[in-house]
N, C-alpha and C positions, 0 to 999 in steps of 0.2 A: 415568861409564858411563851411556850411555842407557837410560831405562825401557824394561821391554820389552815388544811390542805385545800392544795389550788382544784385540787376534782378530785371526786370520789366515787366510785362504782358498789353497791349493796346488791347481794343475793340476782346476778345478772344470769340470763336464760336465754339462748338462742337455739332455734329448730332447723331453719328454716325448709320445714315440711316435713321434715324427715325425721331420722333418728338426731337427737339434741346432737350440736355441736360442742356446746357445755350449759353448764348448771351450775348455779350457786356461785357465779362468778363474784369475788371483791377485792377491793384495789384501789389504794390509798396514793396521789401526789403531791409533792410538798412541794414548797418554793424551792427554787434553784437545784431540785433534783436532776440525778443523772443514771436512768437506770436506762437498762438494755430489756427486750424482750426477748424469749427465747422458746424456743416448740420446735414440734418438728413440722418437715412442711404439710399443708392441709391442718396443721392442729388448729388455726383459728388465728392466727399472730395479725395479718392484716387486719383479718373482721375485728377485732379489741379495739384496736385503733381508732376503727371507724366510729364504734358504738363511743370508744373517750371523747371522736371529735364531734358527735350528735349526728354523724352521715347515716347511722344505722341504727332502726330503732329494736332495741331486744324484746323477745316475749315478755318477760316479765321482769322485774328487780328496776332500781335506780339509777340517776347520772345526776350528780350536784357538782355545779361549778362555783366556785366565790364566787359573790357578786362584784363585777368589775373585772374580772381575771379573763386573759385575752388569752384562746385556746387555739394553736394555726395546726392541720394538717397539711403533708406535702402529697399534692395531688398528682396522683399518677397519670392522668389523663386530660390538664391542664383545658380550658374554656380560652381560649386566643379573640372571642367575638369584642370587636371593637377596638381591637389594640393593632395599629401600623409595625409595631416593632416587637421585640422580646424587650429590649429598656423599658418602655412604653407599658410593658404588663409589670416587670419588676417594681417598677416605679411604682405602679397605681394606689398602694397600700403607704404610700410617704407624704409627708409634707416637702416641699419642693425644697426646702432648708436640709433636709435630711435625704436627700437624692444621692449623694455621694455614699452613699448605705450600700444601695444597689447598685452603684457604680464598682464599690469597692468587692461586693460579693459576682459579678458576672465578671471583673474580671480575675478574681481567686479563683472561679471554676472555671476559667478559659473559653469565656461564650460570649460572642461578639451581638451586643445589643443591637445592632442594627439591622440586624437580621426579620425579614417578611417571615411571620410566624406561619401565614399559609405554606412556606418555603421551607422551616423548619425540620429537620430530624428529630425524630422520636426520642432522641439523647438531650439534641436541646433543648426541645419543650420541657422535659424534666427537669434539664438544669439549671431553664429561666425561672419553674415554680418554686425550685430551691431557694433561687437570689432572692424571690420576691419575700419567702417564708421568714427566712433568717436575719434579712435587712428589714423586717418589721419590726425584730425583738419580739414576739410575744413572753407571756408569761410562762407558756408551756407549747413547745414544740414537739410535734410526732412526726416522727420521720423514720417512712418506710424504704429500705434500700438507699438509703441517700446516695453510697457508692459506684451504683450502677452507674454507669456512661461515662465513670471520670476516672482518669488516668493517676496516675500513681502521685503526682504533683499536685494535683487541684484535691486527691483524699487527704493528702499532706495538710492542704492550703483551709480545706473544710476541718480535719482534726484540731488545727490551732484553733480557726476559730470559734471551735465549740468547747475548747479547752477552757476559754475566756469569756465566754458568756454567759449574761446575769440571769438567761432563759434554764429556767426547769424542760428539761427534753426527757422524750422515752425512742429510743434506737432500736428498726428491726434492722440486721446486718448478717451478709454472711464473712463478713472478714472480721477476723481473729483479732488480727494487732488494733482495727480500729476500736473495736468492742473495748478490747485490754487498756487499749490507752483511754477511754473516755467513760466506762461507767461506771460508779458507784456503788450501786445495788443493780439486782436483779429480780425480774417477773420470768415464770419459767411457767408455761401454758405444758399441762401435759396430761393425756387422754379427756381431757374437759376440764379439769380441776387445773385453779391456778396457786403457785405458790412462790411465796415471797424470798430473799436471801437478802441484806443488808453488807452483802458485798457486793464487787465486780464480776465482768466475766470473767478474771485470771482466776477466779474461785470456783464459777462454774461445774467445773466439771466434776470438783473431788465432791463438790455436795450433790450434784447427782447421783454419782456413784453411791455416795452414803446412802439418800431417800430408795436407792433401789435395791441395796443390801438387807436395810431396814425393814422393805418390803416383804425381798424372798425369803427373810425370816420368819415374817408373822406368817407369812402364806406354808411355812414348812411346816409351824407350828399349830396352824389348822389343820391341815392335813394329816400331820399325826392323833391331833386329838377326834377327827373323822374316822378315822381307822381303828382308832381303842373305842367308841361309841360301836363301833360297826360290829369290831369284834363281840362287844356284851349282850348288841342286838340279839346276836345269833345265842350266846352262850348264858343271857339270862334270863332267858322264856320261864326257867321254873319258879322266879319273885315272883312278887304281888302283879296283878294284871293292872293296875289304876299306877305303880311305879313304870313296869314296862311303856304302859304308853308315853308314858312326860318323858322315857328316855329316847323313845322312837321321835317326839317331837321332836326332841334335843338334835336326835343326826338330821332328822328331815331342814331344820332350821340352821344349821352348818355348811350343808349343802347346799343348800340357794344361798347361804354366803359367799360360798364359798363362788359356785357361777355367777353373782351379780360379780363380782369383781375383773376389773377391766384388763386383759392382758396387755402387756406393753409389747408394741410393735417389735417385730426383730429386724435387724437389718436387712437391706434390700441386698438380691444373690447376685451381687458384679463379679463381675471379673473380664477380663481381656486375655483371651488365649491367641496367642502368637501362633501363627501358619509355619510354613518352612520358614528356615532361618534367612535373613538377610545375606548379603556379601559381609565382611568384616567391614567394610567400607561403606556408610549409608550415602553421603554429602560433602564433596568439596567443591569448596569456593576459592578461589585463586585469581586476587585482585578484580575482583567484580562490582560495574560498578551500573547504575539505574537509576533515570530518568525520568520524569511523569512533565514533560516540556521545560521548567523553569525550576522545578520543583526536584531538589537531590531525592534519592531513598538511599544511596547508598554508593559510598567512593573508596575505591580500592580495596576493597574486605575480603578478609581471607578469614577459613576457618575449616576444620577436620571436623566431625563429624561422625564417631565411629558407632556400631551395633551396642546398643544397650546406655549409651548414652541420653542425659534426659537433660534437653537444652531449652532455657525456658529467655524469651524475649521480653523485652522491659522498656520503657520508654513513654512519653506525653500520648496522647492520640493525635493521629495526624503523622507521626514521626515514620512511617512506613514498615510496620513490624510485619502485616500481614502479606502487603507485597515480597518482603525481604525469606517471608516462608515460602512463597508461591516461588520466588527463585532459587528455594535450597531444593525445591521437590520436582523442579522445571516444568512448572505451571507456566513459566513467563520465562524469557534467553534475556541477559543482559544485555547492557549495552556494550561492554567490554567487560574484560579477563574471561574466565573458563568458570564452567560449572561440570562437576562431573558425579553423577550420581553411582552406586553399587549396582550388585546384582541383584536378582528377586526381589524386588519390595514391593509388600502388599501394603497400601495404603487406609488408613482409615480417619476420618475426618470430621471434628465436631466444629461447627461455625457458630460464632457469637448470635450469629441475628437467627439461628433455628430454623432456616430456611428448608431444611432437610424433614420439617413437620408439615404437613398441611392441614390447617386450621380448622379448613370447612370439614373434614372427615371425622370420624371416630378413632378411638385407640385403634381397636380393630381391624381397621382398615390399613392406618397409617403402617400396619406390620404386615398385615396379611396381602396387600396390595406390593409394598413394597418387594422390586422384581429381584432385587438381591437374597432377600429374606423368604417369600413365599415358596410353598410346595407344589410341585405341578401335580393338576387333577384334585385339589385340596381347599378350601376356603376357611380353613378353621384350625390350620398347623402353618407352624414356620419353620424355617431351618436356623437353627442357634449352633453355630460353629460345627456345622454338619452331621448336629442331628433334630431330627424333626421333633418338636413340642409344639400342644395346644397354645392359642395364642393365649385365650385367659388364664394359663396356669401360668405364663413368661409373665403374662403381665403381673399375677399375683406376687410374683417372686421380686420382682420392683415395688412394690408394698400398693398394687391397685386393687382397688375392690372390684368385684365383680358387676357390682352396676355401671361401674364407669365405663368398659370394656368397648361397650354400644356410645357411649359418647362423645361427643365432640371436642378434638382436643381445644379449643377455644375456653370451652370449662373452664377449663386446669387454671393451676396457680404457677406462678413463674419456676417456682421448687419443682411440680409435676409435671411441667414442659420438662424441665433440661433432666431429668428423670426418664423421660420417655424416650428423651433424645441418647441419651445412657444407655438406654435398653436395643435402640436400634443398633448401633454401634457397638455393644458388644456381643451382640447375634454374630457377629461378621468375625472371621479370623483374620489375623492382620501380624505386619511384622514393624508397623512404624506408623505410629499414633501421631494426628495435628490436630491441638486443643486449641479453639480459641477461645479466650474467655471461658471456662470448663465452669470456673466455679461459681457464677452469676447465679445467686436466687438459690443457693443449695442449701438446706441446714448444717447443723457444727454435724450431728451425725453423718451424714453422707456424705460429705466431706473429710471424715477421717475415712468412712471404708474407702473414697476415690484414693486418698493418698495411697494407703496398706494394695489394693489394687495395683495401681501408677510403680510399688513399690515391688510389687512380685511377677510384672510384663517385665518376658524376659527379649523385646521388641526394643526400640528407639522411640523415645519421647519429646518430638518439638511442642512448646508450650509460650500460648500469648497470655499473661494475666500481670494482672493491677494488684491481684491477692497476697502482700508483701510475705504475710505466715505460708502460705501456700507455697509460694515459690521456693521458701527458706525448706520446710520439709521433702520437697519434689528433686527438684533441681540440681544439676552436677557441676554447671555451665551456665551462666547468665549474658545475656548478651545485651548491652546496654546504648539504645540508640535517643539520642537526648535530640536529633532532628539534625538537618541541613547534612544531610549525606553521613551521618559520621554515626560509626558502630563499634561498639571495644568490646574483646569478649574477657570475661573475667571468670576464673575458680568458683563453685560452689556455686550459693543460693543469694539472695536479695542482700542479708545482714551482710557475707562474706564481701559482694562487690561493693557496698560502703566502705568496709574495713579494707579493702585493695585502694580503694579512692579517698580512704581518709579522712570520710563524711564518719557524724559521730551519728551511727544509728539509732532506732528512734524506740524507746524501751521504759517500762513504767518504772516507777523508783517509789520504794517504800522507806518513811510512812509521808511522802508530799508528791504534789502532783509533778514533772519531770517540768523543766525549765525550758521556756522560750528561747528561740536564737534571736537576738536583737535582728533588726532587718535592714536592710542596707538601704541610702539615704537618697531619695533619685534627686538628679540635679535639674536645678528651678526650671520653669518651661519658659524661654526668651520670648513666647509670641503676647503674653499680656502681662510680663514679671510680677505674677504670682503664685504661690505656690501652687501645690495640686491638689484636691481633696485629698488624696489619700496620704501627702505631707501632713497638712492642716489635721486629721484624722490623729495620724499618727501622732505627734505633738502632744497631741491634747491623752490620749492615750497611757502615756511613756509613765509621768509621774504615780497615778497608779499602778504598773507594771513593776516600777521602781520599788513600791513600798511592797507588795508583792511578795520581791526576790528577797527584801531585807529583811520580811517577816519571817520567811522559810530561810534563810540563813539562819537567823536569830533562833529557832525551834532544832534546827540539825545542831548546830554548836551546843544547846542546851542538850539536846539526846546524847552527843559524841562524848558531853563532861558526864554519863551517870557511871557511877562506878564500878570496875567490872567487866563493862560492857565489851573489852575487847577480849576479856579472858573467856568468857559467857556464850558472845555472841559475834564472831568473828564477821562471820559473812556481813551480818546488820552493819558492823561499825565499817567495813572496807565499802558497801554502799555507801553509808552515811557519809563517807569522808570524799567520795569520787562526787555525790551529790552537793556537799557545802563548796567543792571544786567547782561542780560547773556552773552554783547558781552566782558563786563570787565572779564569775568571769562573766554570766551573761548579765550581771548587775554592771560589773564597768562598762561591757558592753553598750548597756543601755543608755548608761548614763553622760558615755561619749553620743550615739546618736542623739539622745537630745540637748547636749552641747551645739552640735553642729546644726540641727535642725532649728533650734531659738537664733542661732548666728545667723543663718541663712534667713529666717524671718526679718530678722533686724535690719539684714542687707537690703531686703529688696522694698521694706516700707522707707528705708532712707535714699533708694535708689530712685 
């Protein structure tokens, strides 16, 4: 008999005040589920969440949880009252036996527990509600953005460990490869209606495309059968008068079919028009090197830089990517070697933290006010790369409704910030683009039109982002700073500089989930010779991991024997065969670290 599901949502309704958000919402979770959600932005994806985790209550329909089923949301806006530290809040949901939970998750996300939460950035508060969420183990984890504030390393260090956990999760994300590597099924929220898929996001997309083929079909075939009704209207006035009517019902009832039905948004009208052209020459750096007191950003680097290049920066946070842009654009003079910038560049500039919005204003204003963008003698036109439009038709053309126009950008949702911040930015003509963080909060749609966009600026592209897919589709040039001054520039996108560095990139494998790298074994700590939590952790770990790999060996060895299979199925059997590769390796792997880690046990109880 199958378990039965950990929450369930019936016939759910939300207005609030307005026109319905949605209707008829339902939505089944199972134990150890792993689905993504998926919308566009504004479709509702945070509020779902809210309503699964009880923060939100709906006009009308259900919310049944198992009795005894532990449900955590990760709180964007985290409650710090009473807690001295971010360990101190991580902690608070542990038994003091199970403290190395949170020890082990603040430090996978790079956030040091001892930090005054009053003292805190807005990055860490999130990160600490993270450690606290995941170091609980609930039954069912929601987690909105988890990505946001973490560096390429700690999404790394979060995807294993959600790769591994006994917790059923539901993922909103705008990164690609995290979605591909970690979900299962999908919930895809769209114009109010929710629908289910029993696969991943790698599946995503071709089933959209289908449900929306499916659509312009039956809507074609309305519309012709409105148009034969229409025609008989006219042409069969001389039947029976009690026939005419039921057929005049008939189009009349076609018709408001055909208008109740909801049209699906079309994409928002970007684009980035390049001004005069640059020099051929945007940026050179010639052994340049930067200081912040003790602290490298960056030692002896060189690098060219030419027009239409799109050079994307990579590295932990903290490692100085955005200083290291600020000295390719001579924001900031080295401490030593040359910087030498081209000719004409017109610069255009999108900043992580959205500074360039102001909160307390309106849409309206934040465009209309703006002294780059506004018309003189004009309140109610902007200049969009030199020529004047109404501001609420710019806006509309970015998918905003008309009521919004007059409000407050503080409203908006994280997707309709950096949307607006979009919108300002390509009003402006420009011949050399600096994104930081571009893709924080976007959905999968507007994120391809940014790519196709990014992809027809015939300008220069520096780019900060953690977005691994993103960078892989953008990118010509990766430039990879892992800290303490050191920068290496590499070929291509994200995948490419692994494959230059020999790291094995990180990629789903059908039909098992892609194999762990054993993890390297820290040596004992001399001040109380005892191991560490996260030794002791790991240990206890290993054996299950162990059987794990020799499960999935034993299932690829059996696919690899079906007959056929290589004449058939070429592709499947060269995966299969590179996959029973890597999981035999990370099984010896393993199986040496916990060799080494039982010895080292042994050592120090007899030491």
């Amino acid at each position: 008999m199958a378990p039965a599901p950990l929450l369930t949502l019936s016939d759910i309704a939300l207005t609030f005040g307005g026109a319905p958000l949605f209707t008829d919402i339902s939505l089944v979770v199972h134990p150890r589920q792993r689905a993504c959600l998926v919308g566009r932005n504004g479709s509702g994806k945070s509020t779902i969440l809210k309503i699964l985790a009880g923060l939100v209550e709906p006009d009308t329909g259900m919310r049944f949880v198992k009795p005894g089923a532990s449900v955590a949301y990760m709180e964007q806006d985290p409650d710090f009252t009473g807690f001295e530290t971010l360990y101190d809040f991580a902690t608070a949901d542990l038994d003091p036996s199970d403290a190395f939970k949170a020890e082990m998750a603040l430090e996978g996300l790079k956030l040091n527990g001892a930090i005054d939460p009053a003292k805190a950035s807005g990055g860490e508060r999130r990160r600490a509600a993270l450690a606290r969420l995941i170091s609980a183990e609930p039954d069912l984890m929601l987690l909105d953005e988890p990505t946001n504030h973490l560096d390429i390393e700690a999404i790394g260090w979060l995807e294993e460990h959600l790769s591994n956990t006994r917790s059923a999760f539901i993922l909103i994300s705008h990164d690609r490869a995290f979605l591909k590597a970690l979900s299962r099924s999908t919930f895809w929220i769209d114009r109010g209606v929710m629908r289910s898929n029993p696969t991943g996001f790698d599946g995503f997309e071709a089933w959209r495309d289908k449900v929306f083929d499916e659509e312009d079909q039956a809507r074609h075939k309305l519309n012709r059968l409105i148009k034969d009704e229409a025609r008989w209207a006219v042409e069969g006035i001389s039947a029976r008068r009690k026939r005419n009517m039921g057929r005049v019902r008939r189009l009349a009832e076609l018709r408001a079919e055909r208008s109740s039905q909801i049209k699906r948004a079309g994409p928002a009208a970007m684009a980035f028009e390049a001004g005069s052209k640059s020099g051929r020459l945007v940026a050179e750096a010639d052994g340049v090197s930067l200081a912040f007191g003790d602290k490298k950003i960056v030692s002896d680097f060189s690098i060219r830089i030419m027009r239409g290049d799109r050079v994307a920066f990579v590295g932990p946070n903290g490692a100085g990517k955005t200083s290291l842009l600020k000295l390719l654009t001579g924001e900031i003079e080295p401490d030593a070697g040359k910087i030498r910038l081209g000719t004409n560049l017109v610069q255009a500039l999108l900043d992580q933290n959205r500074a360039q919005l102001d909160e307390t204003q309106s849409l309206w204003d934040n465009l209309a006010l703006d002294p780059a963008l506004g018309v003189a003698g004009s309140s109610d036109q902007i200049m969009v790369r030199g020529t004047p439009k109404h501001v609420v038709g710019y806006l509309k053309e970015f998918l905003f409704a008309d009521a919004q126009a007059r409000g407050p950008v503080s409203a908006l949702s994280g997707g309709e910030k950096a949307r607006l911040l979009l919108a300002k930015l390509m009003a402006r003509e420009s011949n050399l683009l600096i994104l930081d963080e571009p893709t924080n909060d976007l959905d999968v749609e507007t994120l391809d039109l940014l790519q196709e966009v990014i992809d027809d600026y015939s300008g220069t592209v520096l780019l900060v982002s953690h977005d691994r897919d993103f960078i892989d589709r953008v990118a010509t040039t990766t430039v990879h700073m892992p800290g303490q001054g050191r920068a290496t520039v590499y070929a291509g996108g994200y995948s490419d500089m692994l494959s230059q560095r020999g790291d094995q990139p990180q990629s789903a494998f059908i039909p098992t989930q892609p194999a762990k790298k054993s993890q390297p074994v820290d040596k004992p700590k001399s001040r109380d010779g005892r191991m560490s939590f996260k030794q002791e952790h790991r240990l206890k770990a290993l054996p299950a991991e162990m059987e794990r790999l020799e499960a999935e060996i034993a299932k690829l060895e059996a696919f690899l024997s079906t007959p056929d299979l290589f004449a058939t199925s070429p592709e499947k059997f060269d995966k299969a065969s590179k996959g029973l590769v890597e999981r035999q390796t990370a099984l010896s792997a393993a199986e040496e670290e916990w060799l080494e880690l039982e010895t080292l046990k042994e050592t120090l109880a007899s030491s």
